[in-house]
Each structure stands twice: as C-alpha cells, then as structure tokens.
C-alpha positions in Angstrom: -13.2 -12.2 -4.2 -11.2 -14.7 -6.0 -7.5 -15.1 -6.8 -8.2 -13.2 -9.8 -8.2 -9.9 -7.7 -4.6 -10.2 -6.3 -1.1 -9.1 -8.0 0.4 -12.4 -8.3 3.4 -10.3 -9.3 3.9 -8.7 -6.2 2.7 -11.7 -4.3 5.4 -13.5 -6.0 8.3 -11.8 -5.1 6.8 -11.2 -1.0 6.9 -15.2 -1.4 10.3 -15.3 -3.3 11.9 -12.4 -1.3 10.4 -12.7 2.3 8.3 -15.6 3.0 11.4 -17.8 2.3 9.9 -20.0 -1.5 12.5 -21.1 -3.4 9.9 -21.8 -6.3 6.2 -20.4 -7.1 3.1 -22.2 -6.8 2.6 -23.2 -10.5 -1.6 -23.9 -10.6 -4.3 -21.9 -9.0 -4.9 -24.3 -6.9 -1.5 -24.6 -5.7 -1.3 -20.5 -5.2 -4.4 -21.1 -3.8 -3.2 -23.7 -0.3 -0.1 -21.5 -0.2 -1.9 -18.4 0.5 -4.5 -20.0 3.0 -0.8 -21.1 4.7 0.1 -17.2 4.9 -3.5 -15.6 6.2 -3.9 -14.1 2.5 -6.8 -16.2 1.6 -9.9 -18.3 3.3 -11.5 -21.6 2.2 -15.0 -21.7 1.3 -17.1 -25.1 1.2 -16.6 -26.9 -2.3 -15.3 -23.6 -4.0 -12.3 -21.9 -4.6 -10.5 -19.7 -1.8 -11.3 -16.1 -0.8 -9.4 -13.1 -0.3 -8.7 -12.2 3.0 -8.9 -8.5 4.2 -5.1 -8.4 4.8 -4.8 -10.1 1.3 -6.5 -7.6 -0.8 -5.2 -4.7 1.6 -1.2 -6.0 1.2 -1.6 -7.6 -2.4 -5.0 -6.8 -4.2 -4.8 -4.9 -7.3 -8.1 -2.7 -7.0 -9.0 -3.3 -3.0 -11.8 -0.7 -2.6 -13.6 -2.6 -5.3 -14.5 -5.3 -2.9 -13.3 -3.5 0.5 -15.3 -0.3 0.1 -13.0 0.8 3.0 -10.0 -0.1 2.0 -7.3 2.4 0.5 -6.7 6.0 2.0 -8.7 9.2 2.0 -5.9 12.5 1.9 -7.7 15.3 2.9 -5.8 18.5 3.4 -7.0 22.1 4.0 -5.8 25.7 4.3 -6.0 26.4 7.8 -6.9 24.2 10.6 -10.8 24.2 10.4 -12.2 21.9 8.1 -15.5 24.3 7.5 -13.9 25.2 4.0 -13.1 23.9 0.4 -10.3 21.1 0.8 -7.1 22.0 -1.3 -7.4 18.2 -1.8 -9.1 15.4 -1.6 -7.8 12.0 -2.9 -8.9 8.5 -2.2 -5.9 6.2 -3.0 -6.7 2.6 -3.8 -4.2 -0.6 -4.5 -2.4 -2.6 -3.0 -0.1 -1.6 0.2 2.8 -3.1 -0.8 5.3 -1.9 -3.8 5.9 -3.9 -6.8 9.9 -4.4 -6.8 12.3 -6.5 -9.3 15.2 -7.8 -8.8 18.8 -6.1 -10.1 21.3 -8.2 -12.2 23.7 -6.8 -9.4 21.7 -8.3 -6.5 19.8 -5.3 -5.1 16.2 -4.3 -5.4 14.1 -1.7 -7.1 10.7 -0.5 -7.1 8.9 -0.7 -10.2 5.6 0.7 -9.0 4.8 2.2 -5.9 2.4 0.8 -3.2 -0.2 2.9 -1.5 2.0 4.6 1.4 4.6 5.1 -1.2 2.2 7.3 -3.6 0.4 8.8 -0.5 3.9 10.1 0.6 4.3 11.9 -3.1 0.6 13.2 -2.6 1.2 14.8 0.6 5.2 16.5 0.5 3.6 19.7 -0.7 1.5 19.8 2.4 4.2 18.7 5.3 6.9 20.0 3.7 8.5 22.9 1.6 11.8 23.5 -0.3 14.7 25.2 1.3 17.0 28.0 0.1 19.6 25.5 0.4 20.8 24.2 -3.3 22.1 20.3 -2.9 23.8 18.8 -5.9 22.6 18.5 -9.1 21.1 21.8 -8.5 18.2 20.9 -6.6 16.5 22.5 -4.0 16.8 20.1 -0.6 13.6 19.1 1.1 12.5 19.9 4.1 10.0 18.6 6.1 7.9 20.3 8.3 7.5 16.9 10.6 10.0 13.8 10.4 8.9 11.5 7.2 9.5 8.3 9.3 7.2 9.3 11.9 4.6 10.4 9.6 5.1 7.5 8.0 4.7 5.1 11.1 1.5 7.3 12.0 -0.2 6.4 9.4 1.2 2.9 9.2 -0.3 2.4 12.5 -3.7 3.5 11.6 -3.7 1.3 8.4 -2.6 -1.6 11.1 -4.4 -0.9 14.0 -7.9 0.2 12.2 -11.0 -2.4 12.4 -11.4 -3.4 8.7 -14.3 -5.0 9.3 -16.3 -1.7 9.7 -17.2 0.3 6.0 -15.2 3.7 7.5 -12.7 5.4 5.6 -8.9 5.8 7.7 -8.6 9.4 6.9 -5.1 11.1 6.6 
C-alpha cells in the first residue's frame, strides 16, 4: 500500500478539523512523516511509507482491495434461521470516515458518506418500519425497532474491537 491508496481529501480535513494542523503537508513526503506521527502509516527500509490497517480502515479509498477483511458484510434474513435465501447480502467497502466540507457559515456538512453512515441507509428497512404517524412535510416518521445509537455503537465496537490482522469478515 502506498499513499496513493488513501483519500487525502478526507485525511485533510481529520488533520485540519481534528488533529489540530493549521496547514497541510504540501509533498508526499511531507504527508508521508505526518501520517507515521498519527499511526496512519509505517516506514519501510529505503522506501516510501505503508498504510497502516487503521489507515486504510479510517481513510483508504478502496480498503478491501488490500485488506481483504476490511469493510462490512450486511446479511439480513426473513426469520431467524439462516438455513434460507438472504433478503440481502452486501459487502460495503471504503473508508470509515465521512467526507465533510466546510460551510461559508461555519458548520459542517457531509459530502459523502463513510461506511457506518451507508451501512445505516442499507439496514433501516430491516430494524425499522414507518409509522402511521405523518410529521411535517408530509412524511411518514421513522421508527426504529431497536435505538439507532446503540446499533450504531454495536457495530462500532465490533469494527473497533475485531482483530484486523485475521482475513474474517465482521458480519452485521
């Protein structure tokens, strides 16, 4: 892997919006020291850097290219054996984190979404169902069957806590 294989897009605002830069590395070789700093990338004698696994998992633009086992496998089925057909099954790959921009007012906004942010869109059909109830704009309000933010810390924590140094697929 090679710096070629990370969104320096989204790595640029994570080192402009969180890591605390008030500037961007301006040569390869420059993004290159700065990422070793952060855990994102590895020397290698007398060539350039290497990815890390959190580096293509956070910030890679095609992970499961290089980390077969990266990205994450939604499975979901009609009753609660898994003996028959799936009603789905999608393997997500990209980078975890969202690509966001800054607002000429100051805020934030997501250009494109990041893995748990497309896996949520992928499963609200199957965790949750639209209620009778009509909100504004004439739109159905949506409920869900389990709360989002612990699904979302779930699988969050299996993303965190898995071993990615073992060629399994984290399952959903």
């Amino acid at each position: 892997s090679s710096l070629a294989d990370l969104d320096m897009v989204r790595l640029g605002d994570y080192l402009m919006t969180f890591a605390g830069d008030t500037a961007l590395p301006e040569s390869p070789p420059e993004w290159e020291t700065r990422l070793q700093g952060l855990g994102f990338m590895s020397p290698r004698n007398l060539d350039a850097a290497v990815c890390t696994i959190a580096g293509l998992v956070l910030f890679g633009r095609s992970p499961r290219r290089i980390l077969r086992q990266a990205g994450i496998r939604l499975m979901a089925f009609d009753g609660e054996s898994k003996d028959y057909k799936a009603t789905d099954d999608t393997v997500l790959d990209g980078p975890l984190i969202a690509l966001w921009r800054q607002t000429p007012e100051g805020g934030r906004e997501r250009l494109e979404p990041g893995i748990l942010e497309r896996l949520d869109d992928r499963m609200k059909p199957f965790v949750s169902m639209e209620s009778d109830a009509i909100a504004s704009g004439f739109a159905r309000e949506r409920e869900w069957l389990y709360p989002l933010e612990a699904l979302r810390e779930a699988i969050l924590n299996s993303l965190v806590h898995r071993d990615w140094t073992r060629a399994t697929e984290v399952e959903v």
